[in-house]
C-alpha positions in Angstrom: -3.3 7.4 -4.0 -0.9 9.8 -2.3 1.9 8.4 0.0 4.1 10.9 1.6 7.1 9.2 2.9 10.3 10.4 4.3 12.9 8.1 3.0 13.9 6.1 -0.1 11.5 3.3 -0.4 10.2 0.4 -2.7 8.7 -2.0 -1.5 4.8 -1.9 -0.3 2.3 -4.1 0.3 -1.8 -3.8 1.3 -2.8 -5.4 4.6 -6.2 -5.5 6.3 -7.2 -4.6 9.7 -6.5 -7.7 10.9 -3.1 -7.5 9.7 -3.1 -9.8 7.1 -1.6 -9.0 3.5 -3.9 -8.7 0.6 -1.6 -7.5 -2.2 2.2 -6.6 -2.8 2.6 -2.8 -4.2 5.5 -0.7 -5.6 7.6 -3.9 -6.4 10.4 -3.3 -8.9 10.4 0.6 -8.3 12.4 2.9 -6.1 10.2 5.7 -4.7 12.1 8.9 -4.0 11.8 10.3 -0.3 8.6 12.8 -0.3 5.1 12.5 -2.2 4.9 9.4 -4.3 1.8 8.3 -6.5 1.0 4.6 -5.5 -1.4 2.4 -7.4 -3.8 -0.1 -5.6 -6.6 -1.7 -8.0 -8.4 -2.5 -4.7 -8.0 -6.5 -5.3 -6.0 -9.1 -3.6 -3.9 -11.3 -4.6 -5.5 -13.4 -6.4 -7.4 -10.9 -8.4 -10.4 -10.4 -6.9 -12.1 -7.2 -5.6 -11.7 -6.6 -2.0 -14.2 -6.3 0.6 -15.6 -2.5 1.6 -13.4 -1.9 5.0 -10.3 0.3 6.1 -7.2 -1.0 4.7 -3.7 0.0 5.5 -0.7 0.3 2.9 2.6 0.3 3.9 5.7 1.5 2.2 9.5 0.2 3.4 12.9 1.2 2.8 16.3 1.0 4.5 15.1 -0.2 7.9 12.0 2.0 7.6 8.2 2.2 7.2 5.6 5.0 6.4 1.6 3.8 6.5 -1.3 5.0 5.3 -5.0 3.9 5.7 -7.4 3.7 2.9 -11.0 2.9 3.2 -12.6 0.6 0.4 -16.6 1.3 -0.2 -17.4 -1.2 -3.9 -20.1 0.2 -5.6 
């Protein structure tokens, strides 16, 4: 997916509706300030396929945050 952020970021994570985390994302990379390419297999972290339902990812760096809300429809 597409993340369009305005800072220098790196570290991301998945969390669900209710706020809980389902997977960490963009560890060990730096992603540059503008659009960045993030990858999400759409499973937690113990490897299995998530649930069909709105999920949010959220991107950090240097005291900030950008989110973005994916929805999740297993076929």
């Amino acid at each position: 997916m597409q993340v369009a952020i305005p800072f220098f970021g790196g570290i991301g994570a998945v969390f669900s509706v209710g706020g809980n985390l389902i997977r960490e994302v963009v560890t060990g990379r730096r992603l540059n300030a503008g659009i960045n390419v993030v990858q999400w297999d759409g499973r937690d972290r113990n490897e299995r396929i998530v649930s069909d339902g709105i999920y949010t990812v959220m991107i950090q760096g240097g005291g900030r945050s950008a989110n973005k809300t994916v929805g999740v429809l297993n076929r």
